[in-house]
C-alpha positions as CSV (number, residue, x, y, z in Angstrom):
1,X,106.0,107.1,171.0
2,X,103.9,110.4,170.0
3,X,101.6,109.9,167.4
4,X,103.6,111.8,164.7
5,X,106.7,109.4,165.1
6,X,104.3,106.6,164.3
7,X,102.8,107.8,161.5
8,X,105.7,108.8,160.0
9,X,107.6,105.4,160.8
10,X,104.8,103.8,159.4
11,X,104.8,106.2,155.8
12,X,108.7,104.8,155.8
13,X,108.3,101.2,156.8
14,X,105.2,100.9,154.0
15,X,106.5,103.3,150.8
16,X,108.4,100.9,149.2
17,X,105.9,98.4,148.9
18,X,103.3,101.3,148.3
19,X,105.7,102.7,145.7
20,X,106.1,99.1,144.1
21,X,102.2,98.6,143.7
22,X,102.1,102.5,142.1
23,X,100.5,104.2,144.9
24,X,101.7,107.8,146.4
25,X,100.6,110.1,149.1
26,X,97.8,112.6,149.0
27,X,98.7,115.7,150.1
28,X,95.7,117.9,151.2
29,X,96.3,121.8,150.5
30,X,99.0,123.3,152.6
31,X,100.9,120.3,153.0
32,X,104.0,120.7,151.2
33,X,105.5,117.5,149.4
34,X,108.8,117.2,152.2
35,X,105.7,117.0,155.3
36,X,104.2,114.0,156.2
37,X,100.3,114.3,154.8
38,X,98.6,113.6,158.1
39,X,95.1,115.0,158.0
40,X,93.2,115.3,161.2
41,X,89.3,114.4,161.6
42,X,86.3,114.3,164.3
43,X,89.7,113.4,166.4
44,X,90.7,110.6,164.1
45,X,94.2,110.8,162.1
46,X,95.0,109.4,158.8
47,X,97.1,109.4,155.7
48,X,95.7,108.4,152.2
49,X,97.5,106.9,149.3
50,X,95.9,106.5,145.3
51,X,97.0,104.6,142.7
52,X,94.9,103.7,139.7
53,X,94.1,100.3,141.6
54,X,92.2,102.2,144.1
55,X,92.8,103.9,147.5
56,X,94.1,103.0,150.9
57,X,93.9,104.9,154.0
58,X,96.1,104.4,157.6
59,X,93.4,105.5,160.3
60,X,94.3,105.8,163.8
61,X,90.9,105.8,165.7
62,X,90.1,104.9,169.5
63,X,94.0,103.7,170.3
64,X,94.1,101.4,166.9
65,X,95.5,101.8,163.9
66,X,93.7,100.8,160.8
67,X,94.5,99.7,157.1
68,X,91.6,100.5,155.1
69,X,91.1,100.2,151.5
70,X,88.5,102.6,149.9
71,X,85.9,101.8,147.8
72,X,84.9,105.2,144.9
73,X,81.0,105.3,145.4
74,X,79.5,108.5,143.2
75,X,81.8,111.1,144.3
76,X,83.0,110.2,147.7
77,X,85.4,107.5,149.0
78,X,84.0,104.9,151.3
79,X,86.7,103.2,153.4
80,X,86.7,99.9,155.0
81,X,88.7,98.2,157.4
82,X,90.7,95.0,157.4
83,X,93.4,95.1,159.6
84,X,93.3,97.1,163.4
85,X,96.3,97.0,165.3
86,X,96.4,98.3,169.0
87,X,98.4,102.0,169.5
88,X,98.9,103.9,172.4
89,X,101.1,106.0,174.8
90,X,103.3,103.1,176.0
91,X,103.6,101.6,172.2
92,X,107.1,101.6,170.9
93,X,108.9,100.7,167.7
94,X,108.3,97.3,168.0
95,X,105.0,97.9,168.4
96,X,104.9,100.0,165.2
97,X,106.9,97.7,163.3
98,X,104.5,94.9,164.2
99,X,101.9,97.5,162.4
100,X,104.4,98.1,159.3
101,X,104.6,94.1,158.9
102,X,100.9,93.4,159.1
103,X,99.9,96.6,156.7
104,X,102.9,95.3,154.2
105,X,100.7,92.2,154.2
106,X,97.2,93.5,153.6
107,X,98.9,95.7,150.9
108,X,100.8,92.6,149.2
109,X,97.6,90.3,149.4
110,X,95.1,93.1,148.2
111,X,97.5,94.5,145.1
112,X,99.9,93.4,142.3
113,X,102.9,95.3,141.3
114,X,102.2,97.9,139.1
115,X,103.3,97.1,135.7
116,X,102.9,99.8,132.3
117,X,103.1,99.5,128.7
118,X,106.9,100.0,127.8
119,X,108.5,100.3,124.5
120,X,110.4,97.2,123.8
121,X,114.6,97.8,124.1
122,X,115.4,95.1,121.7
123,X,118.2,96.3,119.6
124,X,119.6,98.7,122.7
125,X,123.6,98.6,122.5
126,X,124.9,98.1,126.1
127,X,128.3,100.1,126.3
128,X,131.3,97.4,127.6
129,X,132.1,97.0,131.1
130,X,135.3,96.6,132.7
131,X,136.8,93.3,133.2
132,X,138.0,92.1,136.4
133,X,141.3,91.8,134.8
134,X,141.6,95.1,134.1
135,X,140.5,96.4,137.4
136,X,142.7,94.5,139.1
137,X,146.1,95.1,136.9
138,X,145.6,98.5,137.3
139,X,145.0,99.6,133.5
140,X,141.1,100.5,134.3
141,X,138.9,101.0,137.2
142,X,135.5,100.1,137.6
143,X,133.0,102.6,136.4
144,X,129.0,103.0,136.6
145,X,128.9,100.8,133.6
146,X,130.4,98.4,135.3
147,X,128.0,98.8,138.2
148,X,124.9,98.6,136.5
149,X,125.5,95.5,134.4
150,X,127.0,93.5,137.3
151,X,123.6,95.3,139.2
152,X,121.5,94.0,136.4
153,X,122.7,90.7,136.5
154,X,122.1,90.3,140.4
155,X,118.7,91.7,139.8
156,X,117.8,90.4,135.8
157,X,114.5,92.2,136.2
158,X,116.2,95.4,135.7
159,X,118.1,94.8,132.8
160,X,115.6,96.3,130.1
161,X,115.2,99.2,132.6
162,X,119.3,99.8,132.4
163,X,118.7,99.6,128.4
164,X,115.6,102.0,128.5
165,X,117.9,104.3,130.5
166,X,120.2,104.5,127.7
167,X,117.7,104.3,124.9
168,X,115.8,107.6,126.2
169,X,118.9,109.7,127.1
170,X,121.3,108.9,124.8
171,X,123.5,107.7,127.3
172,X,123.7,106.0,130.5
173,X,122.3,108.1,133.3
174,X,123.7,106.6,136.6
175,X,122.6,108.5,138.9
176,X,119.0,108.4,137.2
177,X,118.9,104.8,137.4
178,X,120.0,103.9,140.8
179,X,118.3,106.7,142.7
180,X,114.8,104.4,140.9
181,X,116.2,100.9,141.7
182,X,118.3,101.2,144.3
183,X,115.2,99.9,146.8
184,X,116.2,96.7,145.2
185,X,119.2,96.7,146.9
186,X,117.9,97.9,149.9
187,X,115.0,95.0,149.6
188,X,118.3,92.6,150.2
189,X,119.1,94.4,153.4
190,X,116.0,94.4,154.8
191,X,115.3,90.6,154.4
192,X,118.9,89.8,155.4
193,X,119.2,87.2,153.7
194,X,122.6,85.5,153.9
195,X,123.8,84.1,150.6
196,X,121.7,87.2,149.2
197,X,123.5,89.3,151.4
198,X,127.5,88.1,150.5
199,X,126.2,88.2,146.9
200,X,125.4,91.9,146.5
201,X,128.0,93.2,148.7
202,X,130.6,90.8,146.6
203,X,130.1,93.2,144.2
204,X,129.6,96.6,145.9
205,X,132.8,95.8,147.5
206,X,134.9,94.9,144.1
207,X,133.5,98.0,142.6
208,X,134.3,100.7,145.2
209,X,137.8,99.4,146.4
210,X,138.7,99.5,142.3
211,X,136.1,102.0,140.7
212,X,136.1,105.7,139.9
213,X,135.4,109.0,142.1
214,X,131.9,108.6,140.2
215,X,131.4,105.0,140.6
216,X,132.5,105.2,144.2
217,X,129.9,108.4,144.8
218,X,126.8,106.5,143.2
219,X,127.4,103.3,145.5
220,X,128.1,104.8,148.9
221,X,125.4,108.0,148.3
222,X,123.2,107.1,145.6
223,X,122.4,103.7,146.1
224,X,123.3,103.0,149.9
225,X,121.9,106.2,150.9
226,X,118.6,105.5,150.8
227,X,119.3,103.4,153.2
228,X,118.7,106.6,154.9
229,X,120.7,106.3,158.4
230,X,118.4,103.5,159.7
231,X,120.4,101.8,162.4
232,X,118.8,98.3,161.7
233,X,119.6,98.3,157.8
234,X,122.7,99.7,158.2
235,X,123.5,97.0,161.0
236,X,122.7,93.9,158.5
237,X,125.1,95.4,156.4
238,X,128.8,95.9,158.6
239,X,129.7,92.2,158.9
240,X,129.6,92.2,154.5
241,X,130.8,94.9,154.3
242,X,134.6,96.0,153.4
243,X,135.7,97.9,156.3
244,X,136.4,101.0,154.2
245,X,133.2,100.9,152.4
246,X,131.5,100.4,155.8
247,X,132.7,103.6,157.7
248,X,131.9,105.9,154.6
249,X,128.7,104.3,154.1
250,X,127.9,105.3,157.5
251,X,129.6,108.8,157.8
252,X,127.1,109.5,154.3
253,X,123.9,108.4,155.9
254,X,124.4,110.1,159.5
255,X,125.3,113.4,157.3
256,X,122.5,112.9,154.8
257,X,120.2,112.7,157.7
258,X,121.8,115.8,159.4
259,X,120.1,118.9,158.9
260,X,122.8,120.1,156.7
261,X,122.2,117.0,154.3
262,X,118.5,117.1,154.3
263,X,119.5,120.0,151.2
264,X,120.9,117.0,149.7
265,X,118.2,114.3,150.2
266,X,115.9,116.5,148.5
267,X,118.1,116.9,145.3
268,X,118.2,113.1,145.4
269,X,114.6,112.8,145.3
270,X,113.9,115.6,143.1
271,X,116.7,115.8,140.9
272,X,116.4,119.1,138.1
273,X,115.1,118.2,134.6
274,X,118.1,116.4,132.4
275,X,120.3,118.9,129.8
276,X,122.7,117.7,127.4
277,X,125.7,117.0,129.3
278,X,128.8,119.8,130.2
279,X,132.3,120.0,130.7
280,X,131.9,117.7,134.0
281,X,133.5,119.2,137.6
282,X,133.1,117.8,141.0
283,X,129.4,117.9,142.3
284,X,128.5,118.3,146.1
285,X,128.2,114.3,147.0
286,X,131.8,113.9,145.2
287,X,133.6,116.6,146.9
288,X,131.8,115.2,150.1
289,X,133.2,111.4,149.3
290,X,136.7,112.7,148.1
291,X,137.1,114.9,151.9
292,X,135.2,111.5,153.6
293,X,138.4,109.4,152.0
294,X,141.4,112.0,153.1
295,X,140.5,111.9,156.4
């Protein structure tokens, strides 16, 4: 494995905790934000992430790769290690995982999640979802209502985020929501946990078999997208998953990491600034899903 794949399998197998405990990439100038930041030194490589709890920096120096947490001193940065791991020409990806696991725990045992002030949602209305009843008579289907307060209930940490949603646009963003806490879902994958496991995909199932264009859009591409076509996560997932949900779940995640859906990754990741809503008409991912489903 080249030096470039490991960094950047690294950057992946790290960014949701990093993300978690508020830190982000530093991108020097003329790296753009969809390149990996690697910055090259006195022959050493390394990527930096801040967060207002400090700084950490992957080093790969003399065939190891280092987890170093920085330490502000007048107005430089002065890293230190505390984790080396061996890397060299004949490393693979279990190699690198090995890495990804032991950085995950130098990140977990050095920071907390990051936590902000928020406005307090008491007295936010949540809009009805649809029974099960109703779903399964035919008189409704399943919508992303539905989806989020079954999601919320899974995951009861969420549930003031799903009402702060609401509260700052008026109504309930979807889309908005799930592209932010969708890692939760993919947190279950990863851990593979199996009464974890039959829980979540329960639900997913329930709602897509019985849900709406829209629902059925935001739970294969939305939220099991960022699963984002790797062959381990998406591996964990076939045996709990409906067999119709399964093969669209992995048509979407081998187009969205096609060059032709890299377009649509970035749109996923940097949606445009929210106007009031239109006269709605099928997007991109929805046109995708209804041509996936006539096939």
């Amino acid at each position: 494995m080249n030096i470039q794949e490991a960094f950047r399998m690294i950057d992946k197998g790290l960014n949701e905790n990093l993300t978690l405990k508020g830190f982000s990439a530093v991108y020097p100038d003329g790296k753009k934000k969809d390149e990996l930041p690697v910055c090259e030194e006195d022959k050493k490589q390394y990527v930096d992430y801040v967060s207002e709890k400090g700084n950490i920096r992957i080093l790969l120096s003399d065939g190891k790769f280092c987890f170093q947490i920085g330490e502000a001193k007048n107005d430089t940065v002065e890293y230190k290690s505390i984790s080396a791991s061996l890397f060299g020409d004949e490393s693979d990806d279990r190699d690198v995982k090995y890495i990804i696991n032991e950085f995950n725990d130098c990140i977990d045992s050095r920071f907390k999640t990051f936590e902000v002030a928020k406005k307090s949602t008491k007295g936010v209305k949540l809009p009805p979802p649809v029974s099960k009843a109703a779903a399964k008579n035919g008189g409704s289907f399943y919508d992303p209502v539905t989806l989020a307060n079954r999601y919320t209930i899974m995951y009861p940490e969420l549930r003031d985020e799903y009402k702060r949603n609401i509260e700052t646009y008026g109504e309930f963003l979807a889309d908005e929501f799930f592209r932010e806490y969708g890692s939760y879902a993919v947190k279950t994958i990863r851990e593979n946990d199996k009464q974890q496991m039959k829980k979540l995909f329960n639900m997913l199932n329930e709602i897509y078999l019985d849900g709406t264009n829209e629902v059925q859009s935001i739970v294969v591409v939305t939220l099991l997208g960022q699963l984002e076509n790797d062959d381990e996560l998406l591996a964990n997932c076939v045996d709990y998953m409906d067999p119709e949900l399964a093969a669209i779940t992995i048509n979407v995640n081998r187009y969205l990491a096609s060059g032709a859906g890299k377009k649509a990754v970035k749109l996923l990741k940097n949606p445009p600034a929210y106007k009031p809503p239109k006269e709605k008409k099928p997007g991109m991912m929805q046109t995708m899903l209804q041509q996936q489903q006539q096939r």
